[in-house]
C-alpha positions in Angstrom: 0.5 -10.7 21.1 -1.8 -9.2 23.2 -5.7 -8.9 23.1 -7.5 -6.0 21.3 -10.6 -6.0 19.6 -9.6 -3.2 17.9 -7.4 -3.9 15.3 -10.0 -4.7 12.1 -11.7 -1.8 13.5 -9.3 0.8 13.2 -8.7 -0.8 9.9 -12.8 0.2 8.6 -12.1 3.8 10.3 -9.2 4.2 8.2 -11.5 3.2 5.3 -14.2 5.3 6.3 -11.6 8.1 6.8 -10.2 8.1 3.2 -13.6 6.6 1.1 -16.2 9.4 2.3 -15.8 11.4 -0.6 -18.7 12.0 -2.2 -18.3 12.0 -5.9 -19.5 10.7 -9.4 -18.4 7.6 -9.9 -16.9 8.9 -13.2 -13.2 9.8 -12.1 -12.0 12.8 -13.3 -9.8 13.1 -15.9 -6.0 13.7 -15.7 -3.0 14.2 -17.4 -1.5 11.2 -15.9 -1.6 8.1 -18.2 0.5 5.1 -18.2 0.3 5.5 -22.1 1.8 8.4 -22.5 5.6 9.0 -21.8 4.8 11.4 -18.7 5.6 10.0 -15.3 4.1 10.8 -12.1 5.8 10.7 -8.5 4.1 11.5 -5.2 5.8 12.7 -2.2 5.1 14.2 0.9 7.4 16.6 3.3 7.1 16.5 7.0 9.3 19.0 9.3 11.3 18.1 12.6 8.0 17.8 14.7 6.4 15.3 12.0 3.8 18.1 10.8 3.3 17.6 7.1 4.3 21.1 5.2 1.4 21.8 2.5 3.0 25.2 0.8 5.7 24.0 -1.1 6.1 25.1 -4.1 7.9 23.7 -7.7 10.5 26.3 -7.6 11.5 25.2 -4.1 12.7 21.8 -5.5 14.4 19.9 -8.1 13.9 17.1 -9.5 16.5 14.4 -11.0 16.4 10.7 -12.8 19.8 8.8 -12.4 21.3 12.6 -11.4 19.7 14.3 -14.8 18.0 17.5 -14.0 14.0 16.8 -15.7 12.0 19.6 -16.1 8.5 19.6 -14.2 5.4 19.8 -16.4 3.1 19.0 -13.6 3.4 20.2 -10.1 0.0 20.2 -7.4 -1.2 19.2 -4.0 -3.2 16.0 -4.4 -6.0 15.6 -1.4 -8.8 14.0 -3.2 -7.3 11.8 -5.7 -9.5 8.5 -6.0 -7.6 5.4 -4.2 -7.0 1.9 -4.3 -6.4 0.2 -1.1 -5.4 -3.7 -0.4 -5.8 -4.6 3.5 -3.5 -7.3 3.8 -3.4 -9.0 6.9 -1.8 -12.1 8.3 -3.9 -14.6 9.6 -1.2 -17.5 10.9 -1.8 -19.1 14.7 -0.9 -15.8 16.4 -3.7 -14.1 15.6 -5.8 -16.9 17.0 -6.7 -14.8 20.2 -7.5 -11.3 18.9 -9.4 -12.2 15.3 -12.7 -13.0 16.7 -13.0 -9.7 18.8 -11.3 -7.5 15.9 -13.9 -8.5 13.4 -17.2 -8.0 16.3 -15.5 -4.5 16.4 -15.2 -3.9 12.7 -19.0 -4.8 11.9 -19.9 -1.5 14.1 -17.7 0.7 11.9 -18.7 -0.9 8.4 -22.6 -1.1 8.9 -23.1 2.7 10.4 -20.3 4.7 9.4 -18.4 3.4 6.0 -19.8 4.7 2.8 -18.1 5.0 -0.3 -18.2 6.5 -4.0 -15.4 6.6 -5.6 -12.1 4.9 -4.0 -11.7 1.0 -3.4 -10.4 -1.7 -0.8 -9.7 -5.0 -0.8 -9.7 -7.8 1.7 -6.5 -10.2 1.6 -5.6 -12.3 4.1 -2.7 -14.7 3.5 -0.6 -17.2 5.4 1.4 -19.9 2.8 -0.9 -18.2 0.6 -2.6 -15.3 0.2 -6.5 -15.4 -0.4 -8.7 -13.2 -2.8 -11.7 -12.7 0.0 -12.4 -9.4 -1.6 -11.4 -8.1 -4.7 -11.4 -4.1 -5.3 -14.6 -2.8 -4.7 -16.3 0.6 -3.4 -19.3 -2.0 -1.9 -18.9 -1.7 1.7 -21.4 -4.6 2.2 -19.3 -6.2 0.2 -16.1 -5.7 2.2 -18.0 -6.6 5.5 -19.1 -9.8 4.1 -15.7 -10.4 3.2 -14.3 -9.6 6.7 -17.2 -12.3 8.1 -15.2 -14.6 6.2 -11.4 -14.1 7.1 -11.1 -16.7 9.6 -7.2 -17.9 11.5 -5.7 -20.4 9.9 -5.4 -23.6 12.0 -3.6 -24.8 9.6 -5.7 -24.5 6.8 -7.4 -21.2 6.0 -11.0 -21.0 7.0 -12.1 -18.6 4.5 -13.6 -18.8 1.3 -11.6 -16.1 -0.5 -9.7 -17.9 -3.7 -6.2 -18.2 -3.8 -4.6 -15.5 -5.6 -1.6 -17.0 -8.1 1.2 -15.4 -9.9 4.0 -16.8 -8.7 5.8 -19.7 -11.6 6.3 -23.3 -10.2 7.7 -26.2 -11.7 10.9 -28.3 -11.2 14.1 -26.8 -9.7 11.7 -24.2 -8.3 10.3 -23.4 -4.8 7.1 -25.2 -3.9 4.2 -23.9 -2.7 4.2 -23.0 0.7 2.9 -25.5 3.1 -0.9 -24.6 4.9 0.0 -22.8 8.3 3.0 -21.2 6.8 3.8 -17.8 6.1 4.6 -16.4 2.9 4.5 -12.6 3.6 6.6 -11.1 0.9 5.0 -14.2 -1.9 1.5 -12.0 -0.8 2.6 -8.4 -1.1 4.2 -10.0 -4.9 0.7 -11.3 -5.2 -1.3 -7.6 -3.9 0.4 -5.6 -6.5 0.6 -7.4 -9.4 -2.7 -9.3 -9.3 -4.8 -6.4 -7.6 -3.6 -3.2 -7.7 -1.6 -3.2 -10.6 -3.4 -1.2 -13.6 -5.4 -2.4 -15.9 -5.5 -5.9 -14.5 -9.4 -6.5 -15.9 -12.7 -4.5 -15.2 -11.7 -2.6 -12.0 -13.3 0.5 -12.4 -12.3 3.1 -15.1 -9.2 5.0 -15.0 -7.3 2.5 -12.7 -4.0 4.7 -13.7 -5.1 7.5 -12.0 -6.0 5.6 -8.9 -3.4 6.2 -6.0 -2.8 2.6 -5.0 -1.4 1.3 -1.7 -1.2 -1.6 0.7 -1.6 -1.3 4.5 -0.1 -4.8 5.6 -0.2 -6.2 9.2 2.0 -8.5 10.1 4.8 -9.6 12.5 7.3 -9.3 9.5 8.2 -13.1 10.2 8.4 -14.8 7.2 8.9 -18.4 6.6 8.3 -19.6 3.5 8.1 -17.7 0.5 8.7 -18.0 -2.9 10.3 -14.8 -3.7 12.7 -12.4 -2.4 11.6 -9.3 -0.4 13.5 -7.5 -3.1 10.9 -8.9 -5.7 8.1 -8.1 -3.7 9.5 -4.8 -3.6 10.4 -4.4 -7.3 6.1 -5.9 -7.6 4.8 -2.6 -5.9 7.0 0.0 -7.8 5.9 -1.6 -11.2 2.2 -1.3 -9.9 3.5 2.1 -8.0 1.9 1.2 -5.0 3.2 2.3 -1.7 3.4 -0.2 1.4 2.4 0.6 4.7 3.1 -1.9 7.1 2.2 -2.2 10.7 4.2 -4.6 12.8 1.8 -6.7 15.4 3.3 -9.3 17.0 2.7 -11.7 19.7 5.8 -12.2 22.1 5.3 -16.0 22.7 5.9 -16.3 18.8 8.6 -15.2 17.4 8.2 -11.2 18.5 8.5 -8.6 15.0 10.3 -8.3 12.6 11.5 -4.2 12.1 14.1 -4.4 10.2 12.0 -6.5 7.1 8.7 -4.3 8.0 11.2 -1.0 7.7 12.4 -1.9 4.5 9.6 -2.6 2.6 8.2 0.7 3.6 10.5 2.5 2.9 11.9 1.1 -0.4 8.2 1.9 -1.5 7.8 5.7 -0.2 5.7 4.2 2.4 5.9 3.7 6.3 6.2 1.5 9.5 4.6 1.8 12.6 5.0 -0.2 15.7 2.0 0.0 17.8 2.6 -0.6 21.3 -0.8 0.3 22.9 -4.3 1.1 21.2 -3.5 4.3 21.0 -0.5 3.9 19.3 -2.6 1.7 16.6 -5.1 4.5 16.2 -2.1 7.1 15.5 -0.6 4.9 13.1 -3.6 4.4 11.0 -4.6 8.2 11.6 -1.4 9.0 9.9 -1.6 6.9 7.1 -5.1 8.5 6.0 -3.1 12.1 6.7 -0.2 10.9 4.8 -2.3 9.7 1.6 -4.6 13.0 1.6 -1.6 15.3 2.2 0.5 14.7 -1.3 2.2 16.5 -3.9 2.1 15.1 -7.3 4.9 15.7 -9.7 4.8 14.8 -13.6 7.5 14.9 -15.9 8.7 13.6 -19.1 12.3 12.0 -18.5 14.7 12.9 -21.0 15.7 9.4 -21.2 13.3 8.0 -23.8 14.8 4.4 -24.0 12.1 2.2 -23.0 14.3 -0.8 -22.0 12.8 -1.9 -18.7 15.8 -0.7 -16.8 15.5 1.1 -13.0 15.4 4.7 -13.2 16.7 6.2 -10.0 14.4 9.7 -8.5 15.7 12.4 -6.3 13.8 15.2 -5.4 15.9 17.8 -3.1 15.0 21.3 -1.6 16.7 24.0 -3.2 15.1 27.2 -1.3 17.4 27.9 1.0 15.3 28.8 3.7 13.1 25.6 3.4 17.2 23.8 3.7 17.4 25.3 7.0 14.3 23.3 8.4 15.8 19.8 7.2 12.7 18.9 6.0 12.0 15.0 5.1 10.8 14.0 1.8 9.0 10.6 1.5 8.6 9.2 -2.4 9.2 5.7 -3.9 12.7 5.7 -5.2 12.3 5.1 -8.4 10.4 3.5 -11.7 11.0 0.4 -14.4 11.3 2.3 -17.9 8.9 -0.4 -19.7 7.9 0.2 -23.2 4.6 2.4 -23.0 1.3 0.2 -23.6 -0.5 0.2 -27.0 
């Protein structure tokens, strides 16, 4: 991998980027609630040259569930909806060169530039297990304490964060990963379930309206976890929580892996970047803020009221003709679990 001292930082810019909004800490109300039967789904469209398209309109689509035409009740740009970030980032033996420098670079950003009312990060690094350094929180003193404490694992983690569980054990099961391991998908199960997902104890109010997301940086390599990438997946679209992953990787290890860092993104509504140079790690993050303050939110109650926990399959497609012509490229999560609503 080879030697930055930027990485952390960009991370904190990205922060400061999308947690400078100055608001009440009383969220706004919404429509949006998980306990009604009204389901949300953000998406963004980008043309050919990767320039996000903010005019759309809601007769210029349609929208599906398992190919039934729904009816729209809600259609809006979002740019300033409050948000709920996890920073999780992988802390095995190949990040044993860069760490030190990152976290010199981050202190800059988070003591004169971050400040924050209203959205919320979290600090989880993870190897064989991932580590609750920093729970949500719109403290950034609190986040660069944290980030003081994220240390390499050689083998054992050096931090002080707790380890987050989650995941059953027992006989005939999986055991715990080994210390110097890494379990990436057991810590993206572990992000939205135990973090992100709503509701999951005193968060802040309105957690439902929160957009939620994790920004993971990793090689993709996994060795040892637990669970399935497809569970981890199936995790963040229960919590609907979009994964954006960058892929950093250090040659003399076992290089990246795209294909694993693609899919997750994508099966999410999310994205993958694969920095090559500092500036390519800059762009990536700069995106990612773009991408999260550049939404459009659509609600809808699905005319399939059974409640049975099944997949629901969403398709969103263009039907202004002219808007056909320029192909443009919708990004969403793919779909929802139909639970039974909350009481």
């Amino acid at each position: 991998m080879r030697s930055t001292a930027t990485i952390l930082s960009i991370i904190f810019f990205l922060l400061c980027g999308i947690i400078t909004h100055h608001v009440t800490t009383q969220d706004q109300d919404d429509v949006i609630r998980v306990e009604t039967d009204l389901t949300n789904l953000f998406f963004t469209a980008t043309n050919k040259e990767h320039r996000f398209i903010t005019t759309l309109k809601e007769q210029d689509l349609r929208l599906t569930e398992d190919g039934v035409a729904q009816t729209i009740l809600k259609f809006q740009r979002e740019t300033d909806r409050p948000l709920s970030i996890a920073f999780l980032i992988d802390v095995s033996v190949s990040e044993e060169r860069t760490l030190p420098q990152e976290k010199a670079a981050a202190r800059t950003f988070i003591e004169t530039i971050i400040q924050s009312s209203k959205d919320q990060a979290a600090i989880i690094p993870f190897t064989g297990s991932a580590f609750l350094e920093q729970d949500l929180t719109r403290d950034v003193l609190s986040i660069y304490r944290a980030l003081e404490r994220v240390e390499v694992a050689m083998p054992a983690y050096l931090g002080s964060g707790r380890p987050i569980s989650g995941i059953a054990s027992g006989p005939g099961m999986k055991a715990t990963p080994r210390e110097g391991t890494t379990a990436i998908w057991d810590a993206v199960a572990l992000t939205a379930s135990e973090v992100l997902f709503p509701n999951q104890g005193n968060k802040g109010q309105n957690q439902n309206q929160r957009r939620r997301a994790i920004i993971l940086l990793t090689d993709g390599v996994d060795t040892t976890s637990r669970v399935l990438r497809s569970e981890a997946i199936n995790r963040a679209l229960e919590a609907e929580t979009v994964i954006y992953a960058i892929g950093i990787g250090d040659s003399k290890y076992e290089g990246i892996d795209r294909d694993a860092l693609n899919a997750v993104a994508a099966s999410t509504g999310g994205r993958a970047f694969f920095p090559k140079r500092e500036a390519d790690l800059k762009d990536a993050f700069s995106e990612i803020e773009q991408e999260l303050r550049s939404q459009y939110l659509i609600a809808y109650s699905s005319t399939n009221k059974r409640r049975d926990g099944s997949f629901r399959q969403m398709r969103i497609e263009i039907t202004n003709l002219e808007l056909q012509k320029e192909k443009l490229k919708l990004r969403y999560r793919p779909g929802y679990f139909a639970k039974p609503l909350s009481k």
